[in-house]
BAFI-3210 file (N, C-alpha, C; in Angstrom, 3 decimals, decimal comma, padded with zeros to 6 digits):
// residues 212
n [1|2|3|4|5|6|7|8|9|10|11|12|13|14|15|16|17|18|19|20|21|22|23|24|25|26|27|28|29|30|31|32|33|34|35|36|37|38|39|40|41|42|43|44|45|46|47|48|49|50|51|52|53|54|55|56|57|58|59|60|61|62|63|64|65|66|67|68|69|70|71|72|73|74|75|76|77|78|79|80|81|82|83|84|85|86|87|88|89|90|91|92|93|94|95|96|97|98|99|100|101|102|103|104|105|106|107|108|109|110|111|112|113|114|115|116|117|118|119|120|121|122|123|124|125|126|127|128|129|130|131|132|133|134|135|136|137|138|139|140|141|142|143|144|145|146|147|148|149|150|151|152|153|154|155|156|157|158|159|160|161|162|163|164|165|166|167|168|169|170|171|172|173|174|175|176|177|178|179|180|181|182|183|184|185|186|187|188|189|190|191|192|193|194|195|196|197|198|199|200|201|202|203|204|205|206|207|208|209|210|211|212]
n.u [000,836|000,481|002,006|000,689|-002,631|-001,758|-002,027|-004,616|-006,225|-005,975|-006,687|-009,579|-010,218|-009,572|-011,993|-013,886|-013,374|-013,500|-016,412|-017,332|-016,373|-017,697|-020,600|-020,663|-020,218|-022,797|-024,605|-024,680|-025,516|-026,748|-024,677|-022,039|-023,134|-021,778|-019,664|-020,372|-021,918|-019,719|-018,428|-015,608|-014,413|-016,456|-016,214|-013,394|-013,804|-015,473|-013,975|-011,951|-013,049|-014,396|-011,883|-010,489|-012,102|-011,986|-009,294|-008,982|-010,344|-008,626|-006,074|-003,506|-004,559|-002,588|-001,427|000,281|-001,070|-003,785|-004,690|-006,249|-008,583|-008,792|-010,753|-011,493|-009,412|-010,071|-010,457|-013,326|-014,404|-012,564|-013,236|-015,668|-016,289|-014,479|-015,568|-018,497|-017,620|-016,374|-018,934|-020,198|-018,494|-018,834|-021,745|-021,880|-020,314|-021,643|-023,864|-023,281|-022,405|-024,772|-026,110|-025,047|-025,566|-027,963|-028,382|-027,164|-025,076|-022,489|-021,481|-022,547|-023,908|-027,000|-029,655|-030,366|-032,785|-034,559|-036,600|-035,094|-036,390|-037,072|-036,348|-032,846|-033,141|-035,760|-035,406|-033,439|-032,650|-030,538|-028,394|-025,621|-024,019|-024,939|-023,902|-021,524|-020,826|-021,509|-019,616|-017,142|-017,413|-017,548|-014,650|-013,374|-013,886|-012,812|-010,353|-010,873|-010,219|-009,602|-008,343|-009,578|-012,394|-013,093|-012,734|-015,090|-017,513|-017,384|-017,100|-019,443|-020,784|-019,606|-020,526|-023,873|-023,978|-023,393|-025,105|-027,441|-026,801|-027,488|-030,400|-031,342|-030,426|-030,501|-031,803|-034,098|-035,055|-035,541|-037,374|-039,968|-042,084|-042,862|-040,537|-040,871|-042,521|-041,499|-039,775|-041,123|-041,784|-039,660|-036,329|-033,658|-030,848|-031,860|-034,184|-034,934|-035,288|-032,814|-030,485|-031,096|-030,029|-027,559|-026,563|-027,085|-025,491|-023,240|-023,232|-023,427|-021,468|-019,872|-021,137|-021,607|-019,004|-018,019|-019,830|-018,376]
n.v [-001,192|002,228|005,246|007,645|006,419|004,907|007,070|008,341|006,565|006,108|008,720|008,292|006,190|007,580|009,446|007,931|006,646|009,006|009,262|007,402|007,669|009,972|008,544|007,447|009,696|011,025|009,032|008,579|011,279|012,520|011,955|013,445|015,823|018,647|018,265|018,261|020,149|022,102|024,674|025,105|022,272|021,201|022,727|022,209|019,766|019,164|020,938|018,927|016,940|017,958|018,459|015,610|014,791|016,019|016,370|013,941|013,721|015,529|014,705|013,908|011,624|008,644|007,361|004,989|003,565|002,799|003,356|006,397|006,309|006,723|008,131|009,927|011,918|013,503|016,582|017,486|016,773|017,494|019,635|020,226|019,150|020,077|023,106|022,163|020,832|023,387|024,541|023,143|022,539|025,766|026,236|024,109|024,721|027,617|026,452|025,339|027,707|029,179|026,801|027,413|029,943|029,800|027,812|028,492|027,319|025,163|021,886|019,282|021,038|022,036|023,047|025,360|024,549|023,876|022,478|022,376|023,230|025,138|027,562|026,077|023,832|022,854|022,383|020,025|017,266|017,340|019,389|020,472|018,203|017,557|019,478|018,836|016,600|017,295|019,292|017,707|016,251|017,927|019,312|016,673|016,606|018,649|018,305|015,675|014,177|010,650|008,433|010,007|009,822|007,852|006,608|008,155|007,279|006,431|008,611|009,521|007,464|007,409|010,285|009,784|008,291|009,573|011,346|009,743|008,897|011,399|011,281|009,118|009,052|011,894|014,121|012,962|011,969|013,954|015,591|013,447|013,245|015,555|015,411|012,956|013,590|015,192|014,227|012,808|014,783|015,774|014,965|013,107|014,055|015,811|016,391|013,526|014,329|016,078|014,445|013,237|015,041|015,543|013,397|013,145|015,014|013,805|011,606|012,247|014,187|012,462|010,640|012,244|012,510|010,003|009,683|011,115]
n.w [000,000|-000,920|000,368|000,528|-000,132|002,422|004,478|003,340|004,332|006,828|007,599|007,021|009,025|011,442|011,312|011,905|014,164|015,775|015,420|016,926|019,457|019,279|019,923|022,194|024,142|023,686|024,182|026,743|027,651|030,018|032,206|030,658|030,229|030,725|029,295|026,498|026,412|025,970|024,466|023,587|023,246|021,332|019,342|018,546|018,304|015,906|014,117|013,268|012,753|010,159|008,706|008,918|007,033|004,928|003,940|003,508|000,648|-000,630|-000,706|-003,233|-005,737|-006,276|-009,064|-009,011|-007,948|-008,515|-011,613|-013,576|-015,462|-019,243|-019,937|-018,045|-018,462|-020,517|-021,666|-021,716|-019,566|-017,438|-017,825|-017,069|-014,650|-013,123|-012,397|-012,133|-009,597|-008,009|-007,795|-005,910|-003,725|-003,446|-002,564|-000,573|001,366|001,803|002,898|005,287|006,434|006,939|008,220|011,082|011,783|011,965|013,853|016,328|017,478|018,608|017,256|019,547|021,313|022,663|021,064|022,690|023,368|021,721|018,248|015,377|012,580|010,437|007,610|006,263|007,295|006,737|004,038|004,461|007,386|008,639|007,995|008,570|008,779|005,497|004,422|004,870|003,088|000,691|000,278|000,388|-001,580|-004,061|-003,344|-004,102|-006,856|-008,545|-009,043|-010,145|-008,216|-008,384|-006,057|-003,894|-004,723|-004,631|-001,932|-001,361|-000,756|002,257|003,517|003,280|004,538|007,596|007,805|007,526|009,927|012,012|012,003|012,314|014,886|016,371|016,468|017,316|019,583|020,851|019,378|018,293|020,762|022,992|021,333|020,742|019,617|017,961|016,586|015,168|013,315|012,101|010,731|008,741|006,872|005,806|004,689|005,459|003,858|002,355|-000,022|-003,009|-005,294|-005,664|-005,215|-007,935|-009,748|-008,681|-009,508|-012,206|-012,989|-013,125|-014,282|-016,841|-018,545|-018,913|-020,551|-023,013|-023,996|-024,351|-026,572|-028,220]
ca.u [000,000|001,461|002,102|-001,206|-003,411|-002,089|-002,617|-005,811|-007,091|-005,837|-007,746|-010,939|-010,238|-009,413|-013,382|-015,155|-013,191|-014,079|-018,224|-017,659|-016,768|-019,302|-021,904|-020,288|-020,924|-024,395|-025,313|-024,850|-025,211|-027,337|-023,241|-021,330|-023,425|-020,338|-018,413|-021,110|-022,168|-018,709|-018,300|-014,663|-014,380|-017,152|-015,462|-012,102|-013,921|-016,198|-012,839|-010,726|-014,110|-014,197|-010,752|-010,276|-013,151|-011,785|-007,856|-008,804|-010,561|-007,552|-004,505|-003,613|-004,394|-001,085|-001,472|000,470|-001,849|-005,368|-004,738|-007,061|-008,919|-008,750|-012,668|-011,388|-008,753|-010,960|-010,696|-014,612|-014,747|-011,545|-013,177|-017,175|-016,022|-013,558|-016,590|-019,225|-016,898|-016,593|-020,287|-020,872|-017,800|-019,548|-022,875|-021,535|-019,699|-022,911|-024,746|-022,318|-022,259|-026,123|-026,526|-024,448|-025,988|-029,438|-028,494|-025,880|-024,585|-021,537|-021,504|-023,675|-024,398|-028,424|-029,859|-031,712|-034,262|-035,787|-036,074|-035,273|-037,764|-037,375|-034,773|-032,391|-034,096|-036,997|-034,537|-032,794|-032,905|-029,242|-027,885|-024,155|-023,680|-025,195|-022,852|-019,914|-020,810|-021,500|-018,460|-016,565|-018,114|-017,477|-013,513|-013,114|-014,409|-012,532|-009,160|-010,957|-009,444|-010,136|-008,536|-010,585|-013,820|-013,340|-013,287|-015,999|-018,669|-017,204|-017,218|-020,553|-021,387|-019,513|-021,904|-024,752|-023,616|-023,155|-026,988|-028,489|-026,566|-028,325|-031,558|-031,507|-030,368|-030,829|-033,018|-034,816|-035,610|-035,720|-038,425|-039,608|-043,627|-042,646|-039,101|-041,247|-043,311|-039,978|-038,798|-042,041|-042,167|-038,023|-035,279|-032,278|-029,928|-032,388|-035,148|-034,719|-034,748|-031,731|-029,471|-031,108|-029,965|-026,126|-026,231|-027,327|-024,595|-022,509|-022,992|-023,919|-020,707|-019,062|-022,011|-020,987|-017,483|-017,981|-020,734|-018,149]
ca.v [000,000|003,208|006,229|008,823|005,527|004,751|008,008|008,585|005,231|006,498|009,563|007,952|005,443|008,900|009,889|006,533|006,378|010,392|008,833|005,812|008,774|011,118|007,862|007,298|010,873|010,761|008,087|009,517|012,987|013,234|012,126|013,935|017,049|019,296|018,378|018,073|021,937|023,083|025,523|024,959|020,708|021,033|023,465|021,516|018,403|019,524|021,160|018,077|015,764|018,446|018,515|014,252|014,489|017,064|016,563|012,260|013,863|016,729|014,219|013,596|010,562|007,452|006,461|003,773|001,935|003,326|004,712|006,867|005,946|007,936|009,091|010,907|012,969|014,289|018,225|018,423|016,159|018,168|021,417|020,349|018,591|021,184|023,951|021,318|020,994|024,126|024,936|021,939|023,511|027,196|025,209|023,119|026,121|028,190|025,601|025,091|028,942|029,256|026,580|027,342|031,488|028,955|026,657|029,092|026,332|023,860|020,207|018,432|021,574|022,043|024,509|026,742|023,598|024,268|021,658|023,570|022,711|025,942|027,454|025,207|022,599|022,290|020,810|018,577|017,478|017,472|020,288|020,136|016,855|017,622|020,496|018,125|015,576|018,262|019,842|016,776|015,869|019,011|019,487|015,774|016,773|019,741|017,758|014,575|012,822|009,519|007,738|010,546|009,480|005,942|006,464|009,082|006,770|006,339|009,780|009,577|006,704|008,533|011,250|009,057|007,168|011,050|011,861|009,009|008,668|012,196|010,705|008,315|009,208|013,096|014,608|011,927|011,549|015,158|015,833|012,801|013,071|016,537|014,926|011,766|014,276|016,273|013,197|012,384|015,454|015,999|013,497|013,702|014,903|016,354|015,433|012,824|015,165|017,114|013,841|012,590|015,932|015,547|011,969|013,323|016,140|013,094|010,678|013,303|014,439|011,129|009,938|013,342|012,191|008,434|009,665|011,795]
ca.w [000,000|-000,413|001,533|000,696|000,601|004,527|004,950|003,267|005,391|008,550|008,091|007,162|010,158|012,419|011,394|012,656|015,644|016,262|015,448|018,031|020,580|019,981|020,071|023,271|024,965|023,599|024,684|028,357|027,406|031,169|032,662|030,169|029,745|030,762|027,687|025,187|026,308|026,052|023,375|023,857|023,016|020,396|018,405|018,313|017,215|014,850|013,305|013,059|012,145|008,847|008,611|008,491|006,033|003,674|003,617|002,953|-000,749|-001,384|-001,047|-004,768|-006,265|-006,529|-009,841|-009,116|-007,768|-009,052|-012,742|-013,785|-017,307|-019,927|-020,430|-017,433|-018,775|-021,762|-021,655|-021,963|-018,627|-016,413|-017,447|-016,489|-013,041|-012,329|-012,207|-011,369|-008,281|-007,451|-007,624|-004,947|-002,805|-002,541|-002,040|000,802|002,343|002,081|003,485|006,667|007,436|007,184|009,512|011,685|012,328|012,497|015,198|016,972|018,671|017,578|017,180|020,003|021,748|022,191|020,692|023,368|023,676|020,586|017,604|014,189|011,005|009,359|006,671|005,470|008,058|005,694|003,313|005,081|008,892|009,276|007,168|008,885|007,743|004,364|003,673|004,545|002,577|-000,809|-000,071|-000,144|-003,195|-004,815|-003,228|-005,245|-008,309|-009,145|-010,014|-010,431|-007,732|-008,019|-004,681|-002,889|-005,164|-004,473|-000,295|-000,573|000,070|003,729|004,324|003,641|005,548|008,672|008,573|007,891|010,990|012,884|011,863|012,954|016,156|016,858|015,897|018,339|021,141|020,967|018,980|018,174|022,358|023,386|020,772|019,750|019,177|017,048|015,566|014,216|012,550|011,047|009,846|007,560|006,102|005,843|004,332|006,142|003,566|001,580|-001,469|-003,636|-006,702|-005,464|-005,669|-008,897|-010,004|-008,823|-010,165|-013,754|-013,684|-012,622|-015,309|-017,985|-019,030|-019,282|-021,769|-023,616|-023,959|-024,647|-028,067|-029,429]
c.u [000,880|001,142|000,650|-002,001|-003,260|-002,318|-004,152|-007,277|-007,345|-007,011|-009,203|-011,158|-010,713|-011,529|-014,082|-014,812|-013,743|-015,853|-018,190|-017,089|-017,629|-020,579|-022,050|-020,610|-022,036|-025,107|-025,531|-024,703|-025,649|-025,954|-022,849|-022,020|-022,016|-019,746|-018,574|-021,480|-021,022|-018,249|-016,470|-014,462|-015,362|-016,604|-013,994|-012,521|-014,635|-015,038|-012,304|-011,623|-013,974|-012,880|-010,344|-011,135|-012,306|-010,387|-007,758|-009,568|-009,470|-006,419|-004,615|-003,983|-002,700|-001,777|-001,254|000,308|-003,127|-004,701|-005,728|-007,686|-008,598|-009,675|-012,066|-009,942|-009,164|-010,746|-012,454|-014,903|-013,687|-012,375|-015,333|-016,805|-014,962|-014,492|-017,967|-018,862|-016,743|-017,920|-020,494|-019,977|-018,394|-020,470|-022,697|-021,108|-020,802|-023,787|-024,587|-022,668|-023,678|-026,939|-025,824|-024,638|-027,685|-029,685|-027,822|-025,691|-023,421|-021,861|-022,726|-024,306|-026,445|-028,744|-031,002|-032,799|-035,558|-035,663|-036,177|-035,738|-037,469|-036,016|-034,443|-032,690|-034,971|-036,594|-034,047|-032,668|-031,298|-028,246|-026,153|-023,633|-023,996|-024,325|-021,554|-019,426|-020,781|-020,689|-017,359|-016,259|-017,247|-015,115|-012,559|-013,105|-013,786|-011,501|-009,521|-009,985|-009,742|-009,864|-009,401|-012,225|-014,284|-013,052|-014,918|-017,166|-018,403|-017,130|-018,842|-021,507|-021,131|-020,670|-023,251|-024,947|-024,060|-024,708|-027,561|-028,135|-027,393|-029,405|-031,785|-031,346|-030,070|-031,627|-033,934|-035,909|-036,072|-037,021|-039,277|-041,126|-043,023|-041,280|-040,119|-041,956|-042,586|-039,629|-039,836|-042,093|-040,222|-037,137|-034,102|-031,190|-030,455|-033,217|-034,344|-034,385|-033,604|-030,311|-029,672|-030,228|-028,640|-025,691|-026,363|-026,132|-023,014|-021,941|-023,270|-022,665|-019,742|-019,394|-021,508|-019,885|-017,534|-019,119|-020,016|-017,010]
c.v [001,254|004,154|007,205|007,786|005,075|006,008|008,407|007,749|005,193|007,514|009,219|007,122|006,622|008,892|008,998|006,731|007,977|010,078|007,605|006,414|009,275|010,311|007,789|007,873|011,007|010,077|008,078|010,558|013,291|013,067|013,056|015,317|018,576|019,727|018,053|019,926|023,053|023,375|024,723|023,438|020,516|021,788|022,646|020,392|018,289|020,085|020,208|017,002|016,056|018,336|017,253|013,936|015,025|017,037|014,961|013,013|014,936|016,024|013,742|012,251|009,539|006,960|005,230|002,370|001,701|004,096|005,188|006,695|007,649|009,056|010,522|012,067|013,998|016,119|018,485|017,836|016,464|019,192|021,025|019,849|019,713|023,019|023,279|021,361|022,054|024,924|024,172|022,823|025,061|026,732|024,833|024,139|027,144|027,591|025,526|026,596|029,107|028,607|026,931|029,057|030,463|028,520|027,500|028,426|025,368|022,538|019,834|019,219|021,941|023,401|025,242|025,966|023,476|022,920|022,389|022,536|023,814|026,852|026,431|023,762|022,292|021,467|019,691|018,497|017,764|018,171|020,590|019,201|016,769|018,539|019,573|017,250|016,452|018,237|018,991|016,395|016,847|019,165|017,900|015,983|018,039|018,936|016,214|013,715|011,561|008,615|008,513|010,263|008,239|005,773|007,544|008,440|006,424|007,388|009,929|009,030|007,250|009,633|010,644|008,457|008,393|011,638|010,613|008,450|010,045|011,999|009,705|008,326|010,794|013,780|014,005|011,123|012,742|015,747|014,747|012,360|014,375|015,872|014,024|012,660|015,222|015,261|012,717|013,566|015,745|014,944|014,120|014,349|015,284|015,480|014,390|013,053|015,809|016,082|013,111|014,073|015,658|014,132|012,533|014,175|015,443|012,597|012,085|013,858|012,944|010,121|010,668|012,723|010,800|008,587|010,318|011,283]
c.w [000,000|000,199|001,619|000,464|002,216|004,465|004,702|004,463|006,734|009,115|008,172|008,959|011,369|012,420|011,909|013,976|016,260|016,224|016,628|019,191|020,887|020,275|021,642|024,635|024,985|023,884|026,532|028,206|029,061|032,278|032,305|029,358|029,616|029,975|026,484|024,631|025,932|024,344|022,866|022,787|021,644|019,456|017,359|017,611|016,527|014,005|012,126|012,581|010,245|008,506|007,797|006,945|004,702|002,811|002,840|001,288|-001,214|-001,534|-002,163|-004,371|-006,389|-007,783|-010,220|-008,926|-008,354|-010,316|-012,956|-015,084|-017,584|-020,427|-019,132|-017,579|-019,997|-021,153|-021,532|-019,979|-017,370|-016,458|-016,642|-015,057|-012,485|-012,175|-011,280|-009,553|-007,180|-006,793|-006,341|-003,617|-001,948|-001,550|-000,627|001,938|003,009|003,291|005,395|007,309|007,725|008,296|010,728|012,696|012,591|013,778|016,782|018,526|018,004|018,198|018,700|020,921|021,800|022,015|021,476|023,544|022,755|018,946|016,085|013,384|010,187|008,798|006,326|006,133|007,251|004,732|003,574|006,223|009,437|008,210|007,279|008,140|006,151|003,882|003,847|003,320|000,615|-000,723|-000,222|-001,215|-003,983|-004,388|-004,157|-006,435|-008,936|-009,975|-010,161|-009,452|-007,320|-006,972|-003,877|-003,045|-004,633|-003,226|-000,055|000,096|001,527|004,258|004,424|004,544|007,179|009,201|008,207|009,414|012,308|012,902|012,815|014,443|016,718|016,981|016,673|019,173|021,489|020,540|019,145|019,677|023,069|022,713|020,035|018,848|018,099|015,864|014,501|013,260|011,269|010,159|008,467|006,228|005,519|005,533|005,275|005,323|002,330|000,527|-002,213|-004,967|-006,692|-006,130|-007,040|-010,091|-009,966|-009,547|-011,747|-014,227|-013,687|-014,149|-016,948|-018,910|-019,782|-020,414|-022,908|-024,530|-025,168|-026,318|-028,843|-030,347]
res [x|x|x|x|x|x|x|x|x|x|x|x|x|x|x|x|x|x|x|x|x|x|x|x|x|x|x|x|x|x|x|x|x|x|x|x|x|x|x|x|x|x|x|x|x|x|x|x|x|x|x|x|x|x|x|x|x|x|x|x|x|x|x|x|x|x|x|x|x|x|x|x|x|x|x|x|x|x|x|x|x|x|x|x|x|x|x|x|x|x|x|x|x|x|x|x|x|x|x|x|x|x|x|x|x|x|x|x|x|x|x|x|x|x|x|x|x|x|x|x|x|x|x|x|x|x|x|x|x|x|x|x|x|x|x|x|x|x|x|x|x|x|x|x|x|x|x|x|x|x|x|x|x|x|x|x|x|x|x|x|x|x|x|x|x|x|x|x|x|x|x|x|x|x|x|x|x|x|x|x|x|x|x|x|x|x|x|x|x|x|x|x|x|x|x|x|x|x|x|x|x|x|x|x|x|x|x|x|x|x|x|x]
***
């Protein structure tokens, strides 16, 4: 294996073991209120959660172990994913600061006792995790990096894993006659049209490519 695959592996590893903590605290949040409330500890690991996420899709690609085809060096398919990408990047960024003046609270802090539904809540129930997971997306897709494409689905599963540990033993309990009711009307990382949408802008170019 070489060196930016252990590393890329480590970091993904780093993010589970940072989700098989925070399940940990949450799961006695009425012990470990203290250092769930603290501005301080939530800050730092909400950092280094984005951080593990973001630096495992920016380390180049090793060709030498994963080449990259050649549909993906096409000029029509560097220059649509290298905009595509960036669009998802603002997006995701947007997304993050918006919730984040919404909730004005970090990572497992509660928000004032209140359960948010409205703004970018209406889209999706866990809008943090949905901007990570775009911006991921989108920080891959600029230079096409394919070892970062080909772990992303574990970043996703991570914050899949990070939602629904809230969902069960926090939100999901604190509100949970009003939550069940959020959750019918609300997907967790948004409509179903949104990702048939990034899937089309996905495959769409590559069909492009491959007819001409």
């Amino acid at each position: 294996m070489s060196i930016l695959w252990t590393i890329r592996l480590s970091l993904i590893g780093s993010v589970f073991i940072l989700t098989a903590i925070f399940a940990y605290f949450l799961k006695n949040r009425e012990k470990y209120s203290k250092i769930l409330e603290s501005t301080s500890i939530n800050l730092v690991s909400v950092i280094i959660f984005n951080l593990f996420c973001y630096t495992s899709m920016l380390l180049p690609s090793d060709e030498t172990v994963i080449q990259k085809p050649s549909l993906l060096h096409h000029a029509l398919n560097v220059r649509w994913f290298d905009i595509f990408g960036l669009i998802l990047i603002i997006f995701g960024v947007i997304i993050l600061i918006r919730t984040l003046l919404i909730r004005k609270a970090v990572g497992a802090q509660d928000t004032a006792g209140k359960l948010l539904t409205k703004g970018i809540y209406s889209f999706c129930r866990h809008p943090i995790y949905f901007g990570i997971i775009i911006l991921s997306l989108g920080l891959g897709l600029r230079s096409i990096n394919l070892d970062g494409l080909i772990i992303y689905p574990l970043i996703l599963l991570a914050n899949f894993v990070q939602a629904k540990l809230e969902e069960t033993y926090d939100v999901g309990v604190r509100f949970k006659e009003e939550y069940s009711e959020y959750r019918k009307k609300t997907k967790m990382f948004g409509p179903i049209w949104f990702w048939i949408i990034i899937l089309v802008m996905l495959v769409l170019p590559l069909l492009i490519t491959i007819s001409i």
